[in-house]
N, CA, C and O atoms as a GROMACS GRO file, in nm:
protein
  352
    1UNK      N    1  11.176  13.713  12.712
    1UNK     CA    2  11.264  13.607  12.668
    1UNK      C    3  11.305  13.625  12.522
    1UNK      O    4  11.413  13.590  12.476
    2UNK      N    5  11.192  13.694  12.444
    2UNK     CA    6  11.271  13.692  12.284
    2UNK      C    7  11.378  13.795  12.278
    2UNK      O    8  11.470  13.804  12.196
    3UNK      N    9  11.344  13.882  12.394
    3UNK     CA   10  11.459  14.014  12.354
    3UNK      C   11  11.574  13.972  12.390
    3UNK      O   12  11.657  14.059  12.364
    4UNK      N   13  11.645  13.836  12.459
    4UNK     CA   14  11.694  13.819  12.496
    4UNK      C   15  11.738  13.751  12.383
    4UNK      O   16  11.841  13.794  12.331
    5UNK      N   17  11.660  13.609  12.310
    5UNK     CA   18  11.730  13.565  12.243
    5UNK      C   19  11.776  13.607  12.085
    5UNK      O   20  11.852  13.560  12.001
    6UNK      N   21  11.675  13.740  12.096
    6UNK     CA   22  11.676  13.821  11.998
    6UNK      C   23  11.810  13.906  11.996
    6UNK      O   24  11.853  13.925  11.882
    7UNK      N   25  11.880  13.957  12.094
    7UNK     CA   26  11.996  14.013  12.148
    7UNK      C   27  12.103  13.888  12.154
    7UNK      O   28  12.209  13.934  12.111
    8UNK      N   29  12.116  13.774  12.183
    8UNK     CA   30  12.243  13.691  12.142
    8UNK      C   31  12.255  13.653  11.999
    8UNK      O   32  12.361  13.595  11.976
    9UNK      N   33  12.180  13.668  11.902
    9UNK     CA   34  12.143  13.651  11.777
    9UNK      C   35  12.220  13.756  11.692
    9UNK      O   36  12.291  13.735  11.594
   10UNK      N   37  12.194  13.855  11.742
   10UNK     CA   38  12.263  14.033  11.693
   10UNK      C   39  12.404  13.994  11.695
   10UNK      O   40  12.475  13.986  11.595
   11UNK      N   41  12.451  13.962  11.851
   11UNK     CA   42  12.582  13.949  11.914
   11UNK      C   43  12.669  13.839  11.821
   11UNK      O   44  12.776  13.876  11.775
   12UNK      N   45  12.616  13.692  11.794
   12UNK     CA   46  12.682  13.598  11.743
   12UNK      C   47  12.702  13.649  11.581
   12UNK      O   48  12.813  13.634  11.531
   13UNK      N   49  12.576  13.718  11.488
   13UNK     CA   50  12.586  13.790  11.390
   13UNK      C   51  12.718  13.923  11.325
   13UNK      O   52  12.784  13.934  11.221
   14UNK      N   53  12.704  14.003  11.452
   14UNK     CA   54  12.838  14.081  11.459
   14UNK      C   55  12.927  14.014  11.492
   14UNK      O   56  13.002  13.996  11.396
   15UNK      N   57  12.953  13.975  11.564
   15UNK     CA   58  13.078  13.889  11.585
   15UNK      C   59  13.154  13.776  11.464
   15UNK      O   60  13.271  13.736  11.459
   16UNK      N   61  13.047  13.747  11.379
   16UNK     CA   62  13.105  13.641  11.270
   16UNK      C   63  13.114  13.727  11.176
   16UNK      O   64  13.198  13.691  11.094
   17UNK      N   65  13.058  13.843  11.146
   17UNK     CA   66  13.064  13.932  11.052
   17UNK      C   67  13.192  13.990  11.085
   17UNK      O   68  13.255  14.024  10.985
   18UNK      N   69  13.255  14.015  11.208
   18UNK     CA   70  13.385  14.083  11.273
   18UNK      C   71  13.517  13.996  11.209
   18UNK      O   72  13.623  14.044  11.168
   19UNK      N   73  13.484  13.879  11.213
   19UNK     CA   74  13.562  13.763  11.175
   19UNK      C   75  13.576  13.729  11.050
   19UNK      O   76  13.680  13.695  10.995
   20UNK      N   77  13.452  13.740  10.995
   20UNK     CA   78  13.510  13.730  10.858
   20UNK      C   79  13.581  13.865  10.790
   20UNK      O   80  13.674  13.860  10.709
   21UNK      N   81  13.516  13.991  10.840
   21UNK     CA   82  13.624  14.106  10.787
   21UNK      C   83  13.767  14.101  10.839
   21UNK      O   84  13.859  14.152  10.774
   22UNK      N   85  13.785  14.042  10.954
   22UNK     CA   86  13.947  13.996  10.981
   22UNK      C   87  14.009  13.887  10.885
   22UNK      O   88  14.112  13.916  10.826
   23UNK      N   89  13.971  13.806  10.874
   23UNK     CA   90  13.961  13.724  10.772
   23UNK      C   91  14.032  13.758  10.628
   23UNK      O   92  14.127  13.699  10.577
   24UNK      N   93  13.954  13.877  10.574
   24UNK     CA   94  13.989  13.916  10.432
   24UNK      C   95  14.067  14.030  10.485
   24UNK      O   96  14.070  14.113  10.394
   25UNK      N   97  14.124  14.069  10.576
   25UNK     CA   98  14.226  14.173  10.585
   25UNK      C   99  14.361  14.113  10.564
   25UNK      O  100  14.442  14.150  10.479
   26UNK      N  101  14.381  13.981  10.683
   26UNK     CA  102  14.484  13.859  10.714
   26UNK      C  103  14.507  13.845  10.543
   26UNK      O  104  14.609  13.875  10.481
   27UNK      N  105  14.387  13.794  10.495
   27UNK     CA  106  14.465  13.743  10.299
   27UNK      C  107  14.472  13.817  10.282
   27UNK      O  108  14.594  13.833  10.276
   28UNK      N  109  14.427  13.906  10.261
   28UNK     CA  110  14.506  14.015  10.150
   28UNK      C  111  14.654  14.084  10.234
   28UNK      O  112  14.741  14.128  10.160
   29UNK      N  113  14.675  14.091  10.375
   29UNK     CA  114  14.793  14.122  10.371
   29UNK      C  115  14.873  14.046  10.346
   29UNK      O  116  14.977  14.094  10.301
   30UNK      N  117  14.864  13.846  10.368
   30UNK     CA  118  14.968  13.803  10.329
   30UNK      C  119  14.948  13.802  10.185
   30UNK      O  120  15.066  13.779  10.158
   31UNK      N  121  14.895  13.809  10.078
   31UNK     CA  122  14.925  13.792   9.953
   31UNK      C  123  14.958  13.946   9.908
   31UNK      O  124  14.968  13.973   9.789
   32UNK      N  125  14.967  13.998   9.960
   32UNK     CA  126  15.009  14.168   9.976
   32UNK      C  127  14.957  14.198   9.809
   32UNK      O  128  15.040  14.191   9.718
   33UNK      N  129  14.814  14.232   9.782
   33UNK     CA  130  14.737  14.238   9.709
   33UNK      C  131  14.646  14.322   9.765
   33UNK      O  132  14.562  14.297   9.852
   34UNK      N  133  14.679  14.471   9.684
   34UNK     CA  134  14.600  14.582   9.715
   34UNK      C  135  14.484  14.612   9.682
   34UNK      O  136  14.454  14.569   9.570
   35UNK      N  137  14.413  14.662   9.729
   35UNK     CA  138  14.248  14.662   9.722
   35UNK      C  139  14.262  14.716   9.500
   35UNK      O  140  14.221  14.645   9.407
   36UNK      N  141  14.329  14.850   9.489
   36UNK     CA  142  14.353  14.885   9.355
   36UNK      C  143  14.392  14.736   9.304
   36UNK      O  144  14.303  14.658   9.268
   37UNK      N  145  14.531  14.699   9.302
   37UNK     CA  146  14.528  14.599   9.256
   37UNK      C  147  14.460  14.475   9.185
   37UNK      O  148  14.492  14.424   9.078
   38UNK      N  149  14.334  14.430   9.295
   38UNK     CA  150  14.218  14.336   9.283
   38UNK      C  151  14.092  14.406   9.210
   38UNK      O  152  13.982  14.351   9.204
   39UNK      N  153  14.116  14.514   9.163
   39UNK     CA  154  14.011  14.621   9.124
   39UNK      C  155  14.066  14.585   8.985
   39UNK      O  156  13.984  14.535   8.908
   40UNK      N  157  14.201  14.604   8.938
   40UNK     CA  158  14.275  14.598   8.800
   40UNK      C  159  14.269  14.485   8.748
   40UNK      O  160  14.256  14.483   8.625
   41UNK      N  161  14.275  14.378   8.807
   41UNK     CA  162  14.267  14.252   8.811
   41UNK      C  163  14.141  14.160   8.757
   41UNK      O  164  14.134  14.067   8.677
   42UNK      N  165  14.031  14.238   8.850
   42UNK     CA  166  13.832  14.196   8.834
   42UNK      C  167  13.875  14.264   8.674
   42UNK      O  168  13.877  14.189   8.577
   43UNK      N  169  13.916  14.446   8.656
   43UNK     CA  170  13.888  14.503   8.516
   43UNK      C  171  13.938  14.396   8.381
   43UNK      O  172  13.887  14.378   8.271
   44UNK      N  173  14.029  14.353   8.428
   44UNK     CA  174  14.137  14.278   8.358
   44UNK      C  175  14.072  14.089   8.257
   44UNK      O  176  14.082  14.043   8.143
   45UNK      N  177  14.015  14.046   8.378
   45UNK     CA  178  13.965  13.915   8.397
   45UNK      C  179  13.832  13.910   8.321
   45UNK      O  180  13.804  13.815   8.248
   46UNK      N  181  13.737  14.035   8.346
   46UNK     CA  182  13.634  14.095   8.263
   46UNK      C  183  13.674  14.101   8.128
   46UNK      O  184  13.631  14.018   8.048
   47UNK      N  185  13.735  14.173   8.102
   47UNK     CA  186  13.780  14.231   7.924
   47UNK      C  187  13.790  14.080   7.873
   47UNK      O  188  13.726  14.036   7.778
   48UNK      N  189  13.861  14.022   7.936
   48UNK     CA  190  13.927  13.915   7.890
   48UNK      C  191  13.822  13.788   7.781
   48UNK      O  192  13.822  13.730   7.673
   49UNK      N  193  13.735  13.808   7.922
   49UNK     CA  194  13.576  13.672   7.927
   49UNK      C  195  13.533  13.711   7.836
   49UNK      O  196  13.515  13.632   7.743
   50UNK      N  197  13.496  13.861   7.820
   50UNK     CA  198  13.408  13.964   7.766
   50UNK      C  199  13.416  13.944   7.614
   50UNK      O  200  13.319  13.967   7.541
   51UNK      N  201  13.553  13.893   7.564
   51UNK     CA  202  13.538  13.861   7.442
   51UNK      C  203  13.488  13.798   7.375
   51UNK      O  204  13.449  13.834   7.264
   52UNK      N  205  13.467  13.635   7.444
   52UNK     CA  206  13.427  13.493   7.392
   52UNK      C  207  13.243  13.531   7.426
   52UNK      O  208  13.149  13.521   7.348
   53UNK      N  209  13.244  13.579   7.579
   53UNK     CA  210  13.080  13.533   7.596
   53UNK      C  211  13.045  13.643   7.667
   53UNK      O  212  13.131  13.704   7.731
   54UNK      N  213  12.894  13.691   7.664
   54UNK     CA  214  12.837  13.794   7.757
   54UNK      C  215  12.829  13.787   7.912
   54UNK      O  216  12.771  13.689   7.959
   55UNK      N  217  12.873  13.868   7.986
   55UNK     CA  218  12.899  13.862   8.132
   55UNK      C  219  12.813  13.954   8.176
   55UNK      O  220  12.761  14.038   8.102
   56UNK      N  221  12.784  13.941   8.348
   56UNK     CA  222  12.733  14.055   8.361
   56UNK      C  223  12.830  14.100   8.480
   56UNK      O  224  12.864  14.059   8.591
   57UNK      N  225  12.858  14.220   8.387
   57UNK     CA  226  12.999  14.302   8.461
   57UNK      C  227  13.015  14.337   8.581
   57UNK      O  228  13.117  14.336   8.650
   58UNK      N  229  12.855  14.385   8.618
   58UNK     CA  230  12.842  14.456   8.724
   58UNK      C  231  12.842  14.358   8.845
   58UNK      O  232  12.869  14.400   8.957
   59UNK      N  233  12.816  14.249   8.828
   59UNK     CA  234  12.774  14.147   8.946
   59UNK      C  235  12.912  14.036   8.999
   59UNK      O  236  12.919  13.954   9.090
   60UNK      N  237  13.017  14.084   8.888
   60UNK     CA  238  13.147  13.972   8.900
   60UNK      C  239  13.179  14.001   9.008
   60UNK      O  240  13.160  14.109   9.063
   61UNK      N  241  13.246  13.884   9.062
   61UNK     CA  242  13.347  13.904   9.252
   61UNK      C  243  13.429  13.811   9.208
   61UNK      O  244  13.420  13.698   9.159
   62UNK      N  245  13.541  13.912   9.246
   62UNK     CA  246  13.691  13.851   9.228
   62UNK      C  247  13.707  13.848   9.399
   62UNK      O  248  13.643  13.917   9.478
   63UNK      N  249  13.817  13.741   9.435
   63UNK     CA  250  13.826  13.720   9.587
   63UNK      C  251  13.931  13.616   9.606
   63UNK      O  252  13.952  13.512   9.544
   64UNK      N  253  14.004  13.682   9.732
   64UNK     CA  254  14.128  13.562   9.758
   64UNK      C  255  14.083  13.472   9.884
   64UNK      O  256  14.068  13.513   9.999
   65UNK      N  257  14.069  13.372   9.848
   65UNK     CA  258  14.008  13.288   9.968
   65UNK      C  259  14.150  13.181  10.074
   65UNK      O  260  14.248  13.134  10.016
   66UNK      N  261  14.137  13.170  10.172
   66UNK     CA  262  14.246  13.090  10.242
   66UNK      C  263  14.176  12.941  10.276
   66UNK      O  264  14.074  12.951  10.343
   67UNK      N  265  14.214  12.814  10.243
   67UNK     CA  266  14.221  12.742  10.290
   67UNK      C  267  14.365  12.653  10.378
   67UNK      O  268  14.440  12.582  10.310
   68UNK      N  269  14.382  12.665  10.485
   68UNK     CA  270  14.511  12.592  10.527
   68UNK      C  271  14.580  12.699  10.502
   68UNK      O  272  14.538  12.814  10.512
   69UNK      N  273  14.734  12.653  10.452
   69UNK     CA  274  14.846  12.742  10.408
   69UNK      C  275  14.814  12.746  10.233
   69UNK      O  276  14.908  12.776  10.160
   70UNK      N  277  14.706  12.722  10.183
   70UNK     CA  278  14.660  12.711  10.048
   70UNK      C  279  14.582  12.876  10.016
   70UNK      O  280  14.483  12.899  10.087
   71UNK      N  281  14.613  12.961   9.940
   71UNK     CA  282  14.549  13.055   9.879
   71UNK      C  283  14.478  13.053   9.767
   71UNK      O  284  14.561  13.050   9.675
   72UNK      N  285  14.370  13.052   9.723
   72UNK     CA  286  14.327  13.064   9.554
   72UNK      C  287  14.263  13.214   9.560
   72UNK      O  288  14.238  13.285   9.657
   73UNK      N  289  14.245  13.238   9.408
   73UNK     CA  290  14.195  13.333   9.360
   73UNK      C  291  14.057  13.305   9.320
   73UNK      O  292  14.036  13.220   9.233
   74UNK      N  293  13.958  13.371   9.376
   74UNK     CA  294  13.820  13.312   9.317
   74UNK      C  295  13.744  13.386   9.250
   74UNK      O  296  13.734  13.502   9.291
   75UNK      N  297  13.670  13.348   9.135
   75UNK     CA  298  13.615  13.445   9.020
   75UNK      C  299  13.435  13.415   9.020
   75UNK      O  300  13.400  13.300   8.992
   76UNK      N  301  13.366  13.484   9.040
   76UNK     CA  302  13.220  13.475   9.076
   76UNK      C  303  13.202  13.528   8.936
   76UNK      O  304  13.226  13.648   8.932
   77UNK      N  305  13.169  13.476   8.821
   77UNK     CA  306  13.101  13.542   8.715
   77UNK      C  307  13.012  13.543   8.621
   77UNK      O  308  13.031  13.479   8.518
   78UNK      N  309  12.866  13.638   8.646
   78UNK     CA  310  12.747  13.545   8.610
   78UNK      C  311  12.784  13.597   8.449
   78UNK      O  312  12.857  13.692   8.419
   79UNK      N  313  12.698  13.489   8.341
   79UNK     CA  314  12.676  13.472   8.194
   79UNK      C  315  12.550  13.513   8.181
   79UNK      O  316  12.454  13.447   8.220
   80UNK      N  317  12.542  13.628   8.124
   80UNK     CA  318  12.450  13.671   8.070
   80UNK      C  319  12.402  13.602   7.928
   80UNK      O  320  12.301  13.659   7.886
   81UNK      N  321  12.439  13.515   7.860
   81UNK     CA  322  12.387  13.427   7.711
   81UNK      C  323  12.455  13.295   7.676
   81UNK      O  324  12.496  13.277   7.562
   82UNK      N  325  12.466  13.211   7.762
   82UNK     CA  326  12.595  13.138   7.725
   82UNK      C  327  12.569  13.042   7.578
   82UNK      O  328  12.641  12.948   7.544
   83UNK      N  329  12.471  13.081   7.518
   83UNK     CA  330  12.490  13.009   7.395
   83UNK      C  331  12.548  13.093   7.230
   83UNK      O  332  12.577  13.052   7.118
   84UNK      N  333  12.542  13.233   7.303
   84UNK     CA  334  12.598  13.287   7.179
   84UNK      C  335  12.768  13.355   7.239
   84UNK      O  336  12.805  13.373   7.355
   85UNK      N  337  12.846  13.381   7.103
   85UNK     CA  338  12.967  13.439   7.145
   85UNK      C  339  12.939  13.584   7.136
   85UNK      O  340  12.861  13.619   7.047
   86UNK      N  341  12.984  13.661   7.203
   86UNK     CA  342  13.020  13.808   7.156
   86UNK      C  343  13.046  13.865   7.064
   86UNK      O  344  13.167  13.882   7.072
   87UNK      N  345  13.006  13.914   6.965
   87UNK     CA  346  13.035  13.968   6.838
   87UNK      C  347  13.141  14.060   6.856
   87UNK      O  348  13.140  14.130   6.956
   88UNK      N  349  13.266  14.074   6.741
   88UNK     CA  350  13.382  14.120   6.750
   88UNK      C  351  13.380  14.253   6.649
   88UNK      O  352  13.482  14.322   6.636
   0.00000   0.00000   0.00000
């Protein structure tokens, strides 16, 4: 019995994992926003932060999310010190 429910578990797992990679194919073709593009964009959005406060570069996620006929741009970006500024 567990291999069983152990096996619809796998199935419902791939399958939502299938869906959400359809998902981010659908936005990004309608906002016709190329993988480079969103790469220039994360580089871009970084430099930017990077001035005022410490980030940690490596961990940022840039991402176009769909709600409805509504698109946003979403910025995941952890602070590495948020009480000091970046020295210039």
């Amino acid at each position: 019995m567990r291999r069983v429910v152990e096996k619809l578990r796998r199935k419902q797992k791939s399958a939502s994992t299938a869906k959400e990679r359809l998902q981010l194919v659908l936005i990004h073709d309608r906002t016709d926003l190329s993988p480079g593009v969103m790469d220039d964009m994360r580089d871009e959005i970084i430099e930017v932060i990077s001035r005022h406060i410490r980030v940690d570069r490596e961990s940022v996620q840039i991402k176009v999310q769909q709600d409805g006929r509504e698109q946003y741009l979403l910025a995941e970006i952890p602070i590495l010190d948020a009480n000091r500024r970046r020295s210039r």
